[in-house]
KEVO-953055 format. One record per atom (N, C-alpha, C): x, y, z; residue in three letters. Coordinates in steps of 0.05 Angstrom, whole numbers, plus 5000, padded with zeros to 4 digits. Layout:
N
XYZALA;...
//
This chain:
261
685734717537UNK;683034647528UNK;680934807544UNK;678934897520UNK;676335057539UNK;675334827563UNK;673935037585UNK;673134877606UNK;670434777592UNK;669434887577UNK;666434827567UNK;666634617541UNK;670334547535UNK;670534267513UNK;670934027529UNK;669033807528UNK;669533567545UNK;672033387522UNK;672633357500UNK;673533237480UNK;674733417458UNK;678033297461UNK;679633437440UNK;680433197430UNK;680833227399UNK;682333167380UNK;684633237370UNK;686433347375UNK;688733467353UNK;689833287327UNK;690033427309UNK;691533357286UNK;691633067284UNK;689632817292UNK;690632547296UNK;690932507260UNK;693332267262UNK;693632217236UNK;693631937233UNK;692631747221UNK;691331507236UNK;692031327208UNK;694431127199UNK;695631027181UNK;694530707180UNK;693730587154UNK;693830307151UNK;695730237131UNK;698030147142UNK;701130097122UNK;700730467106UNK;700930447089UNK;701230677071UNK;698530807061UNK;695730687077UNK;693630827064UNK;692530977099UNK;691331267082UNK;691531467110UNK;687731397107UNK;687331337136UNK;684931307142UNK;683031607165UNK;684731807172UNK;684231937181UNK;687032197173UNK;686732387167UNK;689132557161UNK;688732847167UNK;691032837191UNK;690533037208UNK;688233167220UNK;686132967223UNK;683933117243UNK;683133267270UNK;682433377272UNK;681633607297UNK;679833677300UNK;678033697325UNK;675533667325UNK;674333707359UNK;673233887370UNK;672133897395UNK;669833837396UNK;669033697427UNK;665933687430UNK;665533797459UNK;663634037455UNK;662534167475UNK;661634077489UNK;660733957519UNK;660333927542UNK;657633907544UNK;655633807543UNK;652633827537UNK;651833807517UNK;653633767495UNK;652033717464UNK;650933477457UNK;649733457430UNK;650733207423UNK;651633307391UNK;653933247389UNK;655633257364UNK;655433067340UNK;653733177317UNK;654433037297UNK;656732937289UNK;657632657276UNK;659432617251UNK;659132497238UNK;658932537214UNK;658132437189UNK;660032487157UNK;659032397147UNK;661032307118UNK;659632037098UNK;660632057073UNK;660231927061UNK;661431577067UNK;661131357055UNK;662331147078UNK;665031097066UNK;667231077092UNK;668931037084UNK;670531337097UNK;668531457104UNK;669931777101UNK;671831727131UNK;672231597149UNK;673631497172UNK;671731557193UNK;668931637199UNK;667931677218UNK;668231477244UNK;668131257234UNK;668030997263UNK;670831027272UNK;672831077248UNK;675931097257UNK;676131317276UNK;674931477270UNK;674831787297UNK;674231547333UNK;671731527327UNK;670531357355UNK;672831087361UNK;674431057339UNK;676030747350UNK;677930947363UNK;679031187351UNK;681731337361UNK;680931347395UNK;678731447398UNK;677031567415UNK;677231387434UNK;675831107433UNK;675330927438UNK;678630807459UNK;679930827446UNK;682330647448UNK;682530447438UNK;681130337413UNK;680530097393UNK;683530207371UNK;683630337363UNK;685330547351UNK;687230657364UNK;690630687357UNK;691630867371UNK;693630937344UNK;692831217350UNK;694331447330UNK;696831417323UNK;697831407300UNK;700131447287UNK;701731727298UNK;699131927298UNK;700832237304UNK;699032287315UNK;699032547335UNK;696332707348UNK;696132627371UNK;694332817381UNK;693432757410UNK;690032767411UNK;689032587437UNK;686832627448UNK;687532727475UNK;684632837481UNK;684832967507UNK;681332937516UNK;681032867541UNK;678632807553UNK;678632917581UNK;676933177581UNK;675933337599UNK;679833467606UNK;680833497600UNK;683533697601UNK;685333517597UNK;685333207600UNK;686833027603UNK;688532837578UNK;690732887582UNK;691832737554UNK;691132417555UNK;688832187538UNK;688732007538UNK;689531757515UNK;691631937491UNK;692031837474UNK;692931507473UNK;694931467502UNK;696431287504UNK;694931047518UNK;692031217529UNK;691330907546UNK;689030687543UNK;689830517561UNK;687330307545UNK;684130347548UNK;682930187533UNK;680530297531UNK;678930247555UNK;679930127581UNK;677830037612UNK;679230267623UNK;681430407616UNK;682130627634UNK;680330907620UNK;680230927595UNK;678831097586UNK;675131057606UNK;674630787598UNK;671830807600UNK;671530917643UNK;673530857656UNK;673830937685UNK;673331247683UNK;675231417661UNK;674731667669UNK;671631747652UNK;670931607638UNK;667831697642UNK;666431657600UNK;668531517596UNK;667331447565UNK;665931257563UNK;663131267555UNK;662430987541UNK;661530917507UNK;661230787503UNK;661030717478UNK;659030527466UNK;658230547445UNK;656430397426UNK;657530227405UNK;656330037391UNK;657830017368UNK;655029907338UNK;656229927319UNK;653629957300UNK;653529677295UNK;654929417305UNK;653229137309UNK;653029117343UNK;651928937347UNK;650128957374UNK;652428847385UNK;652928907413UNK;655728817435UNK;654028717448UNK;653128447457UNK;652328377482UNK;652728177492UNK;652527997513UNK;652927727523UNK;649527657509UNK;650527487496UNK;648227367481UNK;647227157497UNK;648326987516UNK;647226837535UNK;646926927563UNK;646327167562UNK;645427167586UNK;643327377588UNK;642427447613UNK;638927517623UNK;639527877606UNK;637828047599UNK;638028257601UNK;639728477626UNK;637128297648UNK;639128487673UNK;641528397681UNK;642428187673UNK;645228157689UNK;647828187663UNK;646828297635UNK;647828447610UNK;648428717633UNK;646428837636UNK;646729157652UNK;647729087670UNK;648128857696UNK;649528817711UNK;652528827709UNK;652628677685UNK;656028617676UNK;657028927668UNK;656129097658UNK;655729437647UNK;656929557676UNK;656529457695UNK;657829587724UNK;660629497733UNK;662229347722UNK;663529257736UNK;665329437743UNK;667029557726UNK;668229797731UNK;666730057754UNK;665229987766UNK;664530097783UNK;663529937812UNK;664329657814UNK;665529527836UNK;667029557855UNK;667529627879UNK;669529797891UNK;670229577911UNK;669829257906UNK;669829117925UNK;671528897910UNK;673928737927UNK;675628597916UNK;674528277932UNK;677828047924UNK;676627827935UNK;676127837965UNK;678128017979UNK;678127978009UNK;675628128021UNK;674528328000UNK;671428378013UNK;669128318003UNK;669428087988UNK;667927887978UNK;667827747993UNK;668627578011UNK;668927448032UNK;668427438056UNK;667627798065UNK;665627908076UNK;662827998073UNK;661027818053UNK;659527948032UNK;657128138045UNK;655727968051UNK;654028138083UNK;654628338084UNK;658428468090UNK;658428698109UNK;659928938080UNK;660528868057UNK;660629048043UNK;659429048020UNK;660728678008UNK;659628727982UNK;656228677969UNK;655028527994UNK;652728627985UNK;651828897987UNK;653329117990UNK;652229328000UNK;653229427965UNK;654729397958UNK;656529427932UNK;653829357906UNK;653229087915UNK;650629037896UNK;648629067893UNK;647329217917UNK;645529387926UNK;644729647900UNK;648329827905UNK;648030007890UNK;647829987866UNK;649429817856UNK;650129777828UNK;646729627813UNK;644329537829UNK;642929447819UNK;641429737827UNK;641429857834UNK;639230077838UNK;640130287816UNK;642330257804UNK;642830447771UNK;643030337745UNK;642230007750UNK;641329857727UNK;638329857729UNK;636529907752UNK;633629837756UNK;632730197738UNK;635030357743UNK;634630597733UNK;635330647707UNK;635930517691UNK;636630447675UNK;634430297651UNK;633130127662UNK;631829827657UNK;628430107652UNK;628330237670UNK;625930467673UNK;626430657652UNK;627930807648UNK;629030947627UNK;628930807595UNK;629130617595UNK;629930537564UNK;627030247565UNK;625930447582UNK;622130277575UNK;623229847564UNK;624229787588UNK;625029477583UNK;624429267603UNK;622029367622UNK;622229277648UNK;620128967639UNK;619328887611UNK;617728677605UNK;619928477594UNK;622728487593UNK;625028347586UNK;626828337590UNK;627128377623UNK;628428437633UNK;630228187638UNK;628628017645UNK;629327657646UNK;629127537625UNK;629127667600UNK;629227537577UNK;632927467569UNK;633227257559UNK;635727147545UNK;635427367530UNK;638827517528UNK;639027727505UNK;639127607477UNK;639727427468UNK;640227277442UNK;637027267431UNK;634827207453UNK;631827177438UNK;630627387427UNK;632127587440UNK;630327857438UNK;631227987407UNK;628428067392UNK;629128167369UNK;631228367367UNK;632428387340UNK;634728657338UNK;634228987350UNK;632129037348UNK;631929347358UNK;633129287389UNK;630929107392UNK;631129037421UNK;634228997434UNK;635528887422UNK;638628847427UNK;640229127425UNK;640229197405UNK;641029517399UNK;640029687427UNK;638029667441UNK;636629827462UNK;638529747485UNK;638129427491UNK;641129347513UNK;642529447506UNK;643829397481UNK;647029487487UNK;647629837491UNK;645429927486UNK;645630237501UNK;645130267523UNK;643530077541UNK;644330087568UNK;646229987587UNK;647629777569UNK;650229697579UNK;652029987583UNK;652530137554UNK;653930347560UNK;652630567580UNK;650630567582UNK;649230757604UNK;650230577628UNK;650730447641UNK;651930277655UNK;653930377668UNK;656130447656UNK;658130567658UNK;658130877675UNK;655530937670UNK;655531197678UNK;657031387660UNK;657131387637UNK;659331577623UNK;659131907624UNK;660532037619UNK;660232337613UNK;660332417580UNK;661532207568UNK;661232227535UNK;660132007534UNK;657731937509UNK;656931777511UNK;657931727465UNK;659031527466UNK;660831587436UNK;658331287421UNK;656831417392UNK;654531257383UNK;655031267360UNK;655630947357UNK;656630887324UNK;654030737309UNK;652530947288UNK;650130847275UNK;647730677302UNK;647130827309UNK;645630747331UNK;642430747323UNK;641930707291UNK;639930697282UNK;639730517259UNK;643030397251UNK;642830197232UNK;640729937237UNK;639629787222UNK;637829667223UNK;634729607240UNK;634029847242UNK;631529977260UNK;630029977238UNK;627029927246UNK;625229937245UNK;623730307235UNK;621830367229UNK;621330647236UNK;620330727263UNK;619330537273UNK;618230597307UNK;621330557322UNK;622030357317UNK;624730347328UNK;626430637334UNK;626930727312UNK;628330897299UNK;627631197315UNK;624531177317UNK;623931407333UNK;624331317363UNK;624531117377UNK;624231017403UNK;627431247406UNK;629131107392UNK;631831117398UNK;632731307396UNK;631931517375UNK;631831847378UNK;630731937403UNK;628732017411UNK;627832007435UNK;629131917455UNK;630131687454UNK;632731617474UNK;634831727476UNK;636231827460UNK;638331957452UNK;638732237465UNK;636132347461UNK;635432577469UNK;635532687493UNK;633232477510UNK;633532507531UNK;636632407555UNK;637332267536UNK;640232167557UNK;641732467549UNK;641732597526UNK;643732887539UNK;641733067554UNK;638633107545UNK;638333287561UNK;636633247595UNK;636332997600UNK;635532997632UNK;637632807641UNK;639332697625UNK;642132477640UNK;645032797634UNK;644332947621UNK;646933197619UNK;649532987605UNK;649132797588UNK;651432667580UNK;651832767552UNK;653932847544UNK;654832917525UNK;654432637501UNK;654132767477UNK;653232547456UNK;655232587433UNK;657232357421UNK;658832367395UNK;657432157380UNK;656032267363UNK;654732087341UNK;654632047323UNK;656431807311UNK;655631747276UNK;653731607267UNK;652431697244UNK;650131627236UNK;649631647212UNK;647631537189UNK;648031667164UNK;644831707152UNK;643131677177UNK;640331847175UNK;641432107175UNK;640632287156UNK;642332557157UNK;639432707169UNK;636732597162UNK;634532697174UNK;634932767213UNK;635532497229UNK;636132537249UNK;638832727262UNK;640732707237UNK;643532817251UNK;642633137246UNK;641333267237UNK;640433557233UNK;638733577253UNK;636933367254UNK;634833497281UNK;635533487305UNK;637233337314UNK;638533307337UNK;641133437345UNK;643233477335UNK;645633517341UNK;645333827330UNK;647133857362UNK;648634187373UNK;649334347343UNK;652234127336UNK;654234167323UNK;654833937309UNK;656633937283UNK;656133737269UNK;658833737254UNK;660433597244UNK;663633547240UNK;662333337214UNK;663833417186UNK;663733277165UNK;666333227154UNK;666832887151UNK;669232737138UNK;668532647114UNK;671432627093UNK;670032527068UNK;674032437064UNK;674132187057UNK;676532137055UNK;678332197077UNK;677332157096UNK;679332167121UNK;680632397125UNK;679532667119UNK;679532917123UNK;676933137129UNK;677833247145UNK;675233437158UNK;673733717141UNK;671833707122UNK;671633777103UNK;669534117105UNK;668533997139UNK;666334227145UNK;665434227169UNK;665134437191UNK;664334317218UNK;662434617229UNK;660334517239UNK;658034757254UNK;655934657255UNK;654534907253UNK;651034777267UNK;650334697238UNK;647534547256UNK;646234377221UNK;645334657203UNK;644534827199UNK;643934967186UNK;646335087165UNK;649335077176UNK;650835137161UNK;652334857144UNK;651934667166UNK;653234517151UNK;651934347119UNK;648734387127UNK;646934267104UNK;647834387075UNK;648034647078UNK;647934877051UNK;650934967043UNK;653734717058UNK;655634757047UNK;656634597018UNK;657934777008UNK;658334736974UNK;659834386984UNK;662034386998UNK;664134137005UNK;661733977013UNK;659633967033UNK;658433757028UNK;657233637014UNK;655333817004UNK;653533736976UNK;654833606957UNK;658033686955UNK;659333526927UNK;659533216950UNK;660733266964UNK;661632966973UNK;658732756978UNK;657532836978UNK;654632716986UNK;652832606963UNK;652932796951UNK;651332786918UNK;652132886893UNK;655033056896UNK;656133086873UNK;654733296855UNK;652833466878UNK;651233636858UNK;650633866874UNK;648234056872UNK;648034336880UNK;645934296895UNK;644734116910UNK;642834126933UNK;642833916950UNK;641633946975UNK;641833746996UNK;639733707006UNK;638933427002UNK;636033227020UNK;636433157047UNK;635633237056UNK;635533037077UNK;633632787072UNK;635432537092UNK;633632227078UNK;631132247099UNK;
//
């Protein structure tokens, strides 16, 4: 694998009893991008991010993350070496504070067990120290510092959608994997969260895999861009090539031109 691909795909072939939900896909994501994927619905895009994920595990094929074969493992070992994830309904502890949502987003980065729990003073408050100084950085970044103590359950839907992207910023990831991360937004919303997006690859340097089916945002934003339609990979490049391909336009609209919504 290139040193400059953080994410391989090979050939995954991804079976439900006898119906193929992904067939033979392959697919890199360059190291600083943020990578479109998109498709008509149904076309397996979320099935890519579950393969990904470790929600999913492949019938055939391999993944590979930063040189590393991770086909086989679970998804807290994945998220250790540096994956986090989104999902297009809201993941969050619905009863509890905002900040201790981003608190719980750290645990995997706890380096303190029961026996130095027990010392708390001499390590692990030093442990919670840190871990609250990259949620407070966090809480600043994603403009939330007026709800911070708010119950996550009260807070309107954008507003939840915004946590649960700092939960995964939490993690600290190096891929950051975004399933419809604009479904049920607002138009102010919608731009907050672009803007967000943005800036987490280009002043956080985190790589971005994003499904979405604003095709307006997936052209203005993304590097490179990977198109599924029936659980096959139908077209993959920059937005400019992929807009004006014949295979998308049919799968999309069945005709000879392409809108963006």
């Amino acid at each position: 694998m290139d040193t400059s691909t953080i994410l391989e795909i090979r050939d995954v072939l991804l079976l439900f009893g006898k119906s193929i939900a992904l067939n033979k896909v392959s697919l890199q994501i360059t190291k600083g991008h943020i990578h479109g994927l998109i498709g008509p619905n149904g076309a397996g895009k979320t099935s890519v991010l579950n393969c990904v994920s470790g929600i999913y595990h492949p019938s055939k094929g391999h993944i590979l993350f930063k040189g590393r074969e991770i086909t086989d493992l679970k998804p807290y070992a994945r998220q250790k070496l540096g994956l986090g994830r989104t999902f297009q309904n809201v993941e969050i502890f619905t009863g509890m504070t905002v900040l201790d949502c981003l608190m719980f987003g750290r645990h995997l980065h706890s380096k303190y067990n029961i026996l130095a729990a027990g010392f708390y003073k001499v390590w692990a408050e030093r442990e919670e120290v840190r871990n609250r100084r990259v949620v407070e950085e966090i809480v600043d970044f994603l403009e939330i510092e007026n709800i911070r103590d708010a119950i996550a359950r009260s807070l309107p839907y954008g507003l939840q959608k915004r946590v649960s992207l700092g939960i995964a910023l939490a993690l600290e990831p190096e891929l950051l994997l975004l399933d419809e991360p604009m479904a049920g937004l607002n138009l102010e919303e919608r731009e907050d969260m672009v803007r967000f997006i943005v800036d987490i690859n280009e002043e956080k340097g985190i790589t971005v895999l994003i499904v979405e089916h604003d095709m307006g945002v997936v052209m203005d934003i993304s590097h490179d861009i990977t198109v599924l339609n029936f659980g096959n990979k139908i077209c993959e490049g920059k937005p400019e090539v992929v807009q004006s391909d014949p295979a998308v336009i049919k799968a999309y609209l069945g005709g000879d031109s392409f809108t963006q919504n």
